[in-house]
VOGU-3710 file (C-alpha; in Angstrom, 3 decimals, decimal comma):
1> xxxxxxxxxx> 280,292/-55,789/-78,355  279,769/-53,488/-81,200  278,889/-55,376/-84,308  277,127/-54,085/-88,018  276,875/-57,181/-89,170  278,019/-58,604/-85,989  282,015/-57,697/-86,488  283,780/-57,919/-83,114  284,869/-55,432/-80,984  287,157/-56,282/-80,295
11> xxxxxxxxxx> 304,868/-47,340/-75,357  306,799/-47,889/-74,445  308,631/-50,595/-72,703  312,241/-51,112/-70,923  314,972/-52,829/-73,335  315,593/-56,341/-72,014  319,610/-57,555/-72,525  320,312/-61,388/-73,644  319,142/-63,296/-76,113  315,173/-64,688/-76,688
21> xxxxxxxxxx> 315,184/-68,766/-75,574  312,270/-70,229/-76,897  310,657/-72,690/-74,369  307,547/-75,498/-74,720  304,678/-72,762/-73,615  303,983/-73,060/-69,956  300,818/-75,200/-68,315  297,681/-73,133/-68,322  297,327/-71,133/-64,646  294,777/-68,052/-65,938
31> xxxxxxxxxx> 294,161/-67,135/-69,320  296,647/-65,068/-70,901  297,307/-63,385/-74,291  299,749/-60,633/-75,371  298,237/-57,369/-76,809  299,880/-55,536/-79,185  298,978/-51,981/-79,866  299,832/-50,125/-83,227  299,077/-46,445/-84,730  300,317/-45,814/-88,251
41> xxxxxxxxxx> 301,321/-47,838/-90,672  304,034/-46,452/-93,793  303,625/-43,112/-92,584  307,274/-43,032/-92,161  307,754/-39,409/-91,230  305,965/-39,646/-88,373  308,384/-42,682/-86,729  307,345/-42,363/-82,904  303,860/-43,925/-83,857  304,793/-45,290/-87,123
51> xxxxxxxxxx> 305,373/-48,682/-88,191  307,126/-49,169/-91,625  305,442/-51,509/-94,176  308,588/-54,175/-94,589  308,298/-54,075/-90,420  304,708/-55,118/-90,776  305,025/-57,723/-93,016  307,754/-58,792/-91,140  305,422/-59,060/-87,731  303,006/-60,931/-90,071
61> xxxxxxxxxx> 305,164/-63,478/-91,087  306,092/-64,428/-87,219  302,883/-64,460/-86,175  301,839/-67,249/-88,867  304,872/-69,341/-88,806  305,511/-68,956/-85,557  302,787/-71,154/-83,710  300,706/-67,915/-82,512  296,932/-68,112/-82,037  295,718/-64,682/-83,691
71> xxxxxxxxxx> 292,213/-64,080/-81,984  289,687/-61,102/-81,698  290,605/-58,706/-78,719  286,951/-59,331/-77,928  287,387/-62,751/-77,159  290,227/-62,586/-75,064  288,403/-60,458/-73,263  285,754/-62,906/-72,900  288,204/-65,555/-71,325  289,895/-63,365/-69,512
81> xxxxxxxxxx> 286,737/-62,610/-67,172  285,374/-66,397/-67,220  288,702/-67,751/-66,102  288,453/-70,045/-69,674  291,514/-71,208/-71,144  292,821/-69,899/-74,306  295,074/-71,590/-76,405  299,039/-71,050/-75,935  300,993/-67,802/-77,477  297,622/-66,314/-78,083
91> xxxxxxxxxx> 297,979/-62,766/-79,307  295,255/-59,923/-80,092  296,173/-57,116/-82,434  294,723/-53,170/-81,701  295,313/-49,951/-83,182  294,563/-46,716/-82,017  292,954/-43,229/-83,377  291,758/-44,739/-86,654  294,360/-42,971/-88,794  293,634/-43,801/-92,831
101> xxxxxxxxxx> 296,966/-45,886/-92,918  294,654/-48,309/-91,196  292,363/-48,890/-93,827  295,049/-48,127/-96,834  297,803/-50,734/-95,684  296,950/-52,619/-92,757  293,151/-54,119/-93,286  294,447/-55,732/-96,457  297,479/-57,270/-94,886  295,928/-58,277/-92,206
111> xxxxxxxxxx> 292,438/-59,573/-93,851  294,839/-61,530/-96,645  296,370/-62,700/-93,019  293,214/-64,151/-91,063  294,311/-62,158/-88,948  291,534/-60,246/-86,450  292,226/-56,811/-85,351  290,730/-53,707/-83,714  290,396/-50,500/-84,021  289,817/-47,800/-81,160
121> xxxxxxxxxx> 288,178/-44,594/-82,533  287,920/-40,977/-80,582  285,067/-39,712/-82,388  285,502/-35,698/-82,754  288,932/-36,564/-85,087  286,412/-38,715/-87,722  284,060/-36,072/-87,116  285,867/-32,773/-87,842  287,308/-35,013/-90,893  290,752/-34,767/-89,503
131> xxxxxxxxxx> 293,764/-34,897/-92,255  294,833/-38,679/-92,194  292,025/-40,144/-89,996  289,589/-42,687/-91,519  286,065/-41,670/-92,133  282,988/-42,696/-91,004  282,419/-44,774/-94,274  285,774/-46,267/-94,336  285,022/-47,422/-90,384  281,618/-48,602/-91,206
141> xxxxxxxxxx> 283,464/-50,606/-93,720  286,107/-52,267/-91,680  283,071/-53,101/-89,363  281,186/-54,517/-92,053  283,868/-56,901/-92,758  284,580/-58,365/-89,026  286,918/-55,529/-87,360  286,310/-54,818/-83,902  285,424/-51,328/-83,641  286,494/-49,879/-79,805
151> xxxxxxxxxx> 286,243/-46,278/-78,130  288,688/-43,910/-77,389  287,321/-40,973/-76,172  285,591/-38,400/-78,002  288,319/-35,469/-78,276  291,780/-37,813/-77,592  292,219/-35,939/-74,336  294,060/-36,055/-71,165  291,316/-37,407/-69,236  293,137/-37,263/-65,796
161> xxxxxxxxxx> 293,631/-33,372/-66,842  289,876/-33,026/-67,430  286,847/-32,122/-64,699  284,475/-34,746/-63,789  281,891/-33,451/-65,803  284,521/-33,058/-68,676  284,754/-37,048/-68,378  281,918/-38,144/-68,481  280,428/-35,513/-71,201  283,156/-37,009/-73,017
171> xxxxxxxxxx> 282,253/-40,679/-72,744  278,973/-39,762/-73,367  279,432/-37,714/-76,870  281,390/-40,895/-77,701  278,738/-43,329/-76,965  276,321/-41,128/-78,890  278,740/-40,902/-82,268  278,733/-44,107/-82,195  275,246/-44,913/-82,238  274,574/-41,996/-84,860
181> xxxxxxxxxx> 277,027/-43,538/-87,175  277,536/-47,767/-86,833  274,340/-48,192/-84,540  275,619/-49,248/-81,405  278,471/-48,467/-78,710  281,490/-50,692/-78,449  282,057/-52,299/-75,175  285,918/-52,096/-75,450  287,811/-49,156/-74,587  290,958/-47,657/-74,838
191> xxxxxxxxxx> 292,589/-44,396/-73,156  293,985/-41,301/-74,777  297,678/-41,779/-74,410  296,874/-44,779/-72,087  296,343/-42,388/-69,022  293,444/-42,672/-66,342  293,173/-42,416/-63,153  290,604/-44,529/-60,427  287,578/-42,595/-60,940  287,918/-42,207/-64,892
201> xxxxxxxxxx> 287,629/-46,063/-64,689  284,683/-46,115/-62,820  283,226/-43,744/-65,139  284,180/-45,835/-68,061  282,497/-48,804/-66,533  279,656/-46,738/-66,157  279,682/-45,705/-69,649  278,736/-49,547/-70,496  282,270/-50,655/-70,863  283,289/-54,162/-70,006
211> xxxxxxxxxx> 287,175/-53,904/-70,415  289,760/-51,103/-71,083  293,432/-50,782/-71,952  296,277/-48,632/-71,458  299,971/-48,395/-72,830  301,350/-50,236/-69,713  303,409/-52,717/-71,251  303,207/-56,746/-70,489  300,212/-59,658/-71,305  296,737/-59,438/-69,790
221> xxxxxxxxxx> 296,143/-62,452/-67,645  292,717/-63,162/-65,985  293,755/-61,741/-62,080  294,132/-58,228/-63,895  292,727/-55,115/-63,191  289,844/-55,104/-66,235  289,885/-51,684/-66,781  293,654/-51,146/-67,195  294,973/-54,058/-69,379  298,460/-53,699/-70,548
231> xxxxxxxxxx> 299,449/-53,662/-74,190  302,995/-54,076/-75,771  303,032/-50,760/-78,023  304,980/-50,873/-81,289  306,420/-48,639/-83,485  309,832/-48,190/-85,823  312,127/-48,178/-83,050  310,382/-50,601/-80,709  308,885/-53,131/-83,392  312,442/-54,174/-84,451
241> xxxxxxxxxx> 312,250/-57,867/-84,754  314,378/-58,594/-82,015  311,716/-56,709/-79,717  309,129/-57,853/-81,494  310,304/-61,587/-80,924  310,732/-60,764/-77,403  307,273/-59,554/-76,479  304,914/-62,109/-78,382  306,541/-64,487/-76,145  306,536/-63,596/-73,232
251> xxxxxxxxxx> 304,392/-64,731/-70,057  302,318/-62,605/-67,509  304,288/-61,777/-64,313  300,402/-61,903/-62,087  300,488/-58,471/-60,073  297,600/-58,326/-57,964  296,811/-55,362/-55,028  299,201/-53,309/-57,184  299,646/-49,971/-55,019  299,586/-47,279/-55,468
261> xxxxxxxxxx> 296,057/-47,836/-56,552  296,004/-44,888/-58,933  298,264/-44,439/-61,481  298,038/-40,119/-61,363  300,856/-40,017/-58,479  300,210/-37,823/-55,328  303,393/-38,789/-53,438  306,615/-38,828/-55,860  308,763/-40,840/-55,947  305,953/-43,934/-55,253
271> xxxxxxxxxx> 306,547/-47,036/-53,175  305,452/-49,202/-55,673  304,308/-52,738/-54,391  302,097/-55,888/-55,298  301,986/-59,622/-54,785  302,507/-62,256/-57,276  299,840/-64,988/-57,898  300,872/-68,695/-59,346  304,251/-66,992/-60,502  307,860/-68,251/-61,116
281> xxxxxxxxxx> 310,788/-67,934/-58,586  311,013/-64,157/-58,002  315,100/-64,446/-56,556  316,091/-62,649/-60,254  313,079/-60,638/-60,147  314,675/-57,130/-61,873  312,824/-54,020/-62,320  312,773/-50,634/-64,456  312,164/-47,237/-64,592  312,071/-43,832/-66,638
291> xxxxxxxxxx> 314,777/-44,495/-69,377  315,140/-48,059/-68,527  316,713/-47,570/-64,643  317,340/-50,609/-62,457  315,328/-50,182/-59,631  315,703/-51,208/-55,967  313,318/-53,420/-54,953  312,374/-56,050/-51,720  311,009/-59,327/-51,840  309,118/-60,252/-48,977
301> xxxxxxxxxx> 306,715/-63,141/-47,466  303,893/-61,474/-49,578  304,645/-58,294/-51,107  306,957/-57,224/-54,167  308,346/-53,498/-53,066  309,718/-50,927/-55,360  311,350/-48,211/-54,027  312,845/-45,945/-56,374  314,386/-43,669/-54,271  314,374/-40,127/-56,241
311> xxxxxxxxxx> 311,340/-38,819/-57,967  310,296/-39,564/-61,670  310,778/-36,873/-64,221  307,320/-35,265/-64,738  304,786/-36,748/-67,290  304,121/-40,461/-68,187  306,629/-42,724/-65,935  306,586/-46,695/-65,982  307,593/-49,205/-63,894  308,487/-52,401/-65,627
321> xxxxxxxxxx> 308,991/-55,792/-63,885  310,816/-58,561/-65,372  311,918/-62,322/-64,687  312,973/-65,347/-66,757  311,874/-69,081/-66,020  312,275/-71,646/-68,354  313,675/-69,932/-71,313  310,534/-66,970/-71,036  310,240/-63,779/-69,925  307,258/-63,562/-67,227
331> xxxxxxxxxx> 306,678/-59,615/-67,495  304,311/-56,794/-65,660  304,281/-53,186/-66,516  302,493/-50,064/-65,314  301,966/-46,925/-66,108  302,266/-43,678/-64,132  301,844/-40,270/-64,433  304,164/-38,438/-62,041  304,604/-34,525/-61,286  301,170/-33,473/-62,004
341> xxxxxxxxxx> 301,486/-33,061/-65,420  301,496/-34,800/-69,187  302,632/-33,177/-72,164  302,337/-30,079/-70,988  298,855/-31,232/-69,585  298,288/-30,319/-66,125  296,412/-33,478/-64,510  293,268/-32,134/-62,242  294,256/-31,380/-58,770  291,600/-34,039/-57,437
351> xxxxxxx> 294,463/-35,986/-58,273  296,975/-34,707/-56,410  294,795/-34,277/-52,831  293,635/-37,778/-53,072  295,396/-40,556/-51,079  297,966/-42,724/-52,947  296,887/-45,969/-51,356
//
């Protein structure tokens, strides 16, 4: 954990019809906690990452009159890989790429709130004194006064698009900023655009990471793969308070031996499958993809199968996962990259000769 003065360190999902029943939260199985994941902040013109100021406040009022437990990402973290209980409707707020919105209109509302956050900073941007992005003052600042302070990258890239070399050279130019600048590395981490692939994990591990997230929507819960936790992103369209409503309540749908193991897709379309661990009934078990399609899928002794049956459009895919027990949503996400490409970004073709098991 990355502290100064010891702070911690602390997109997309498919539309869900009927209306939110609130139920008495669930007995503890694993810990769990939803993640939310913001960017901007009454930069209005910019709406795909941009959350408008009456939305935040909005959020903030919820959260504190609606029975949430607001707690560090770090600490979740923490619980997370000891199997300890946290409290019910716990929730941990990030935001990504350090934009100056941050420290303009969210610290306040959210210090004024109680309310921990982090931030996760790619280095070169505060470096090259990007228009709009925090600098290495204002971070030192927030860090000085409790924020969690994670990585996220050095340049903002693709990484699935970059060499081996390129990742790692990367992670390390990171680390180093870092240390020039607050004094120490964080230990959370965060990928560009939420992408990675199996070996960019390891590598991130490696790098002296204990935990990392992606854009995959739905709660962390202990059983879940450490290095690609899931995070409800928000932004004009989807932090409307109905949505917003939706996904602080809802419960983890436990995918474990998710396959295909890497999320860069060799085969496409993917036979996506898993099990489920201590979960509800799975007979109304309904799953999404690209633009919010039903998908076919199989229920057997063991194994949830997903077979989509024509291949997703090129770039970032998802698969989303849904079912409702007792008035709650129990929800898994995850996120793909499919056609060998991202943006415009072609993925490196390690990716596309490796298995997809």
């Amino acid at each position: 954990m990355l502290r100064m003065t010891q702070p911690q360190i602390t997109i997309w999902s498919a539309a869900l019809a009927g209306v939110l029943t609130l139920a008495a939260p669930a007995a503890a199985e694993s810990p769990s906690a939803v993640v939310l994941m913001y960017h901007r902040f009454g930069e209005n013109s910019i709406p795909s990452t941009n959350i408008r100021l009456e939305q935040l406040d909005a959020h903030i009022a919820y959260l504190k009159d609606g029975g949430f437990s607001v707690l560090p990402l770090a600490d979740v973290v923490t619980a997370l890989q000891a199997g300890s209980a946290l409290p019910p409707k716990s929730v941990a707020i990030t935001i990504d790429d350090a934009y100056a919105s941050v420290a303009r209109e969210a610290w306040p509302r959210f210090k004024r709130s109680g309310f921990p956050f982090t931030v996760f900073v790619a280095t070169k941007a505060v470096d090259d004194r990007e228009r709009g992005i925090m600098s290495w003052d204002q971070i030192r600042a927030l860090a000085d006064d409790g924020v969690g302070i994670g990585g996220h990258g050095h340049a903002h890239a693709h990484m699935p698009a970059l060499s081996l070399e390129a990742v790692r050279a990367d992670l390390a130019t990171m680390n180093r900023r870092f240390v020039d600048e607050l004094g120490a590395k964080p230990t959370l981490f965060a990928y560009p655009f939420g992408e990675t692939g199996e070996i960019e994990k390891q590598f991130v591990r490696e790098a002296g990471y204990v935990a990392a997230f992606g854009s995959n929507s739905g709660p962390v819960y202990g059983e879940a793969d450490m290095f690609f936790l899931p995070r409800f992103a928000l932004n004009e369209n989807y932090g409307a308070m109905d949505r917003f409503k939706l996904v602080t309540n809802t419960l983890p749908l436990r995918a474990v031996d998710v396959r295909p193991r890497s999320s860069v897709l060799a085969v496409n379309p993917p036979i996506v499958s898993f099990r489920v661990v201590d979960g509800p009934e799975l007979k109304q078990l309904s799953c999404f993809g690209p633009n919010g399609t039903r998908l076919p899928l199989s229920i057997g002794a063991d194994r949830v199968t997903v077979s989509p049956g024509k291949a997703f459009p090129p770039g970032r895919s998802r698969v989303n996962c849904t079912v409702r027990a007792a008035g709650r949503w129990h929800w898994w996400g995850h996120e793909m990259i499919a056609g060998g490409v991202s943006e415009g970004v072609a993925v490196h073709p390690r990716h596309l000769t490796a298995s997809d098991e």
